[in-house]
N, C-alpha and C positions, 0 to 999 in steps of 0.2 A: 767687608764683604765685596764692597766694589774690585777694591784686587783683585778677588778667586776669581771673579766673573770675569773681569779684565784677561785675566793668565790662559782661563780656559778657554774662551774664546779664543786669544791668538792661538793656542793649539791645536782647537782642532782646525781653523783656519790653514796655520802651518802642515796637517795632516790631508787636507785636501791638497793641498798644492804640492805634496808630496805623491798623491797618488797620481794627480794627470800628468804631473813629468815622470812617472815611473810605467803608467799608460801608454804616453806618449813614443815611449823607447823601443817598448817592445813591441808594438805595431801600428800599422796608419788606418787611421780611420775614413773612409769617403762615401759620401751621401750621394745614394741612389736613389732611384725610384721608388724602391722597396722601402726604401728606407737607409740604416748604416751598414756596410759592410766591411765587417774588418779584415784586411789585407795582410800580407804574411810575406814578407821576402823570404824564398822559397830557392833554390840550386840545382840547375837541371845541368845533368851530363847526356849530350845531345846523343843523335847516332855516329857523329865524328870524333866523341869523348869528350867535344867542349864543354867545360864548364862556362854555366851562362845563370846569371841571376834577377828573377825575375818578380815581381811584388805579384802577385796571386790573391784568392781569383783578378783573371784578367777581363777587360771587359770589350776590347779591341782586337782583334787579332787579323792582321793577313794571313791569309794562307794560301799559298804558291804551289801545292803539290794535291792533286786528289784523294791521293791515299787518305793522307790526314784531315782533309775536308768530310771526306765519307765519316772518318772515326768521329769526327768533332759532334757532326750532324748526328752521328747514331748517341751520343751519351747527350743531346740536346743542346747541344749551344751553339747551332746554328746560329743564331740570333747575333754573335757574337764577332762571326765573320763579317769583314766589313770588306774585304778584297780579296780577290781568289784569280786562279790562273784558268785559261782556255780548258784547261780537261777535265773542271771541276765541274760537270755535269750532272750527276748524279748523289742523291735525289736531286730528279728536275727542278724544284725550289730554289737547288744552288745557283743557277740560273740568272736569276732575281738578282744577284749581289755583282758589284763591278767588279771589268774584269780591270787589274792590275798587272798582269802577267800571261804572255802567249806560254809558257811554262817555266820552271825555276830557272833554266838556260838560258830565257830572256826575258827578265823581268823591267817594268818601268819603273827605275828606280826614282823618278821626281813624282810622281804620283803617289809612291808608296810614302816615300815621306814626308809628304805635305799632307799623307791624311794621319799621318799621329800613331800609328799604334801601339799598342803594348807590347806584342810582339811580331815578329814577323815567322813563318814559318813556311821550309822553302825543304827540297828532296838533294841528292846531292848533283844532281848538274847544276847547282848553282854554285860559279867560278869563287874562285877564295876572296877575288880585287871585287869584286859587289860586294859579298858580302860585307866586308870589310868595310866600304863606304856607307853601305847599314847601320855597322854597330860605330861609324864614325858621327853620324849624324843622331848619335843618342838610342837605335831603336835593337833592342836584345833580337839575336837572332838564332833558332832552331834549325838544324838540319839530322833531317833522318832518310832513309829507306824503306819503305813498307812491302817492298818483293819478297822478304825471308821471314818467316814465319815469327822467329824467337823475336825479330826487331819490331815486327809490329806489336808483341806483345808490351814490348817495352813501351812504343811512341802511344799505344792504348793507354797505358797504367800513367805516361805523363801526361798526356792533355787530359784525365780525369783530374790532376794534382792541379795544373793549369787553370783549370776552368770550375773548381769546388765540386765535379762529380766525380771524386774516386770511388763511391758507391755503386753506381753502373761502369764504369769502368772494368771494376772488379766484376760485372757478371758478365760483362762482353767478352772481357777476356776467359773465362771460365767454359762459356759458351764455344769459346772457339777450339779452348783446352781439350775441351769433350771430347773431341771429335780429331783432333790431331793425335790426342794418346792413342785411341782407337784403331788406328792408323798404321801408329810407328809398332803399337804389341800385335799385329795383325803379320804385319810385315816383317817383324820379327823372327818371325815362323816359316817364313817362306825361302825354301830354297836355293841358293845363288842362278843355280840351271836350271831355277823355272821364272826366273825375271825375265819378263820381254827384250829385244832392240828395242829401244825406244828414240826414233827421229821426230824433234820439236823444231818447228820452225816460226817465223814471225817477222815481218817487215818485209819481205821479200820473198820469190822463191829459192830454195836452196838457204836462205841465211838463217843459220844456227847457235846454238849456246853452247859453249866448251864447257870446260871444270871452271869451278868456285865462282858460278853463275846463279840468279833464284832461278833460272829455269831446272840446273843440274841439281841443286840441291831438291827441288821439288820431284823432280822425277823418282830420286832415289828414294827421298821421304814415301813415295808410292809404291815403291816394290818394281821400279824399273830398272832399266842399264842405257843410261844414255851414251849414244853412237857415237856424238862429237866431242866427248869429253877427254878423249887425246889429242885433239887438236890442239896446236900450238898459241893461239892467237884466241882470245875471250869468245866475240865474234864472230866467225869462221862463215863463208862464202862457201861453203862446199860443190865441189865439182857430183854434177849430175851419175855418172858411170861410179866414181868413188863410192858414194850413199848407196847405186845400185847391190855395189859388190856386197857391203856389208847388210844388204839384205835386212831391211827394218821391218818387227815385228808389228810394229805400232807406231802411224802417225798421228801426233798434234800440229795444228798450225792455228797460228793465234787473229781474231780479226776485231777490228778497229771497232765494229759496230755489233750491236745485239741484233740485226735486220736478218731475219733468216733466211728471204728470197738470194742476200748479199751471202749468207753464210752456205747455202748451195751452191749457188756459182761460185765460191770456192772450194767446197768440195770437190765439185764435177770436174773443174780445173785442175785438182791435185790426181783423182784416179785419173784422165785422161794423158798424163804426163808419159813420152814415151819411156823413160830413164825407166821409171817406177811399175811399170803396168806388171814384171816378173817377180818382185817382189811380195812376201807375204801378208803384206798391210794391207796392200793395192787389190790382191789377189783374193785375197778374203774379205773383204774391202771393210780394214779397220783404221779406218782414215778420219777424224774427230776434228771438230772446227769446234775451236770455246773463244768468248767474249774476251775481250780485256779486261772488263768488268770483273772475270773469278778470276784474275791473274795476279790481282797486287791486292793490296791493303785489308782489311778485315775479312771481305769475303773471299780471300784466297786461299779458305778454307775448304770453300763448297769447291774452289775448282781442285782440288787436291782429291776429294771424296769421290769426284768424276774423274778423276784421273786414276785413281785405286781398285775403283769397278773396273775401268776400261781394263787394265793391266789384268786384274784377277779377278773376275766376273763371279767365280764360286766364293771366293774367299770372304767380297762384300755382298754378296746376295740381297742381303740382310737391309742395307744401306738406301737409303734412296737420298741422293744428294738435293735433287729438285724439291723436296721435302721440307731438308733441313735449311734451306735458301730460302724457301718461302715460312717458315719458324723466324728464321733469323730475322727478316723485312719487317714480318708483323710486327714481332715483340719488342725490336731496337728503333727502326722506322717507322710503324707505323703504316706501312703501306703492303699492298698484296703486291704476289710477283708478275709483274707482267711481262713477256717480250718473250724469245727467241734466245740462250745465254751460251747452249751446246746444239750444233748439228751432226749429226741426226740424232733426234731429241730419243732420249734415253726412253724405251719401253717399259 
């Protein structure tokens, strides 16, 4: 009888230690505060196409770009950013976290890697030779775009895979879904020769977005016809008298701050331009100053909905984008909207 007991002991002995190296294989296990959590090496194809491999959820993360600091903060793992770049501002919270980067274009690369991350996550003006010495010094490194709608939906649905919230992920992006089909089957309908000129400016006066720009794609995603989109050059410096001729229906001009005194004064500066004052934008004075803030990353949705009124005022009647900006804040942030985002604020 000793034998049987003998045998069957080493077996299931041998059956335990069969299961933790069969455990062991297929994922890692590491102790949290919570408690365990198991890990998953996981394959992202970044917005460059790189394939990059990452053990997931992560508990570390730089991140280098706003766009992506906004999304991280709206699915909740704020918590999780340990390093962020100068225009990671918003929610003010972000604030809080060190800065590692005046932005992806010039990041402090001995800071970043001496604080350890799991990942680093950076927009694409960050040069190939950084990045490069990133993933030299051991750290996986993401690069995306959050200006083009589709792309953000993408770098959404991965830092929910990233960070174990694909669950909100999934309704951020849903959220934004809503309201960009609404958009594009609206605009669907609308006739070529009833799309506005539409002149967008930003950075400067006179500097504009050509084709296969997010400024161009967004305009058209609105039901507009953007003016610079035969220019030759991405960027384009347009001459004063040239924009005159072409006679724009509609300006946007983009401003650094939500500060509305600051978002007048540049108004009042664009209708007092002599170039422009015969022009039909000027002259009906449909001249629109929007934040930075609705211009990239998740909420460049609300600025898209203000962009679609401005162009076709009957078509979105219906819409009130100031609305769906403060829906958005409550239910993803947490927070009411406050500030100044479009001049002159939508009636």
């Amino acid at each position: 009888m000793s034998k049987k007991y003998g045998f069957a002991a080493r077996t299931i002995c041998l059956l335990i230690l069969i299961i933790i190296f069969l455990t062991g294989c297929s994922s890692k296990t590491t102790g949290t505060q919570n408690g365990n959590t198991r890990k998953t090496v996981k394959t992202f194809v970044d917005g460059t196409g790189k394939e990059v491999k990452i053990s997931c959820p992560v508990d570390k993360i730089v991140c280098i770009t706003s766009g992506v600091s906004e999304i991280l903060y709206a699915l909740g793992s704020a918590d999780k950013i340990i390093g962020r770049d100068g225009y990671s501002i918003f929610p003010a919270a972000l604030e809080k976290i060190p800065v590692m980067a005046k932005s992806s274009f010039a990041p402090n690369l001995e800071t970043i890697i001496q604080s350890a991350p799991d990942v680093v996550i950076a927009d694409t003006m960050l040069k190939d030779d950084l990045r490069a010495k990133l993933e030299e010094a051991g750290l996986p490194v993401l690069v995306y775009t959050t200006s083009y709608p589709h792309e953000t939906a993408l770098v959404t649905k991965q830092m929910g895979e990233l960070t174990g919230k694909e669950e909100t992920a999934a309704k951020l992006i849903a959220f934004s879904d809503k309201y960009y089909q609404i958009i594009k089957e609206r605009v669907a309908k609308i006739p070529e020769d009833k799309k506005p000129r539409v002149y967008y400016e930003w950075n400067k006066p006179y500097y504009s977005a050509g084709d296969k720009t997010p400024a161009a794609d967004r305009i058209t995603l609105s039901g507009g016809k953007n003016i610079a989109a035969s220019q030759k050059v991405k960027y384009p410096e347009l001459a004063p008298e040239w924009l005159a001729g072409q006679d724009p229906q509609i300006i946007i001009c983009m401003a650094s701050r939500d500060a509305a005194d600051e978002m007048k004064a540049l108004y009042d500066e664009i209708l007092a331009r002599p170039a422009l004052k015969q022009t039909t934008a000027v002259s009906q004075k449909k001249v629109y100053i929007m934040s930075w803030g609705l211009g990239t990353g998740i909420r460049s949705v609300i600025g898209s909905l203000y962009w679609a009124k401005w162009f076709h005022p009957g078509v979105f009647a219906d819409l009130d984008p100031e609305a769906v900006h403060r829906q958005l804040l409550q239910e993803f942030y947490h927070m009411e909207l406050k500030g100044t985002w479009v001049y002159p604020e939508s009636k």
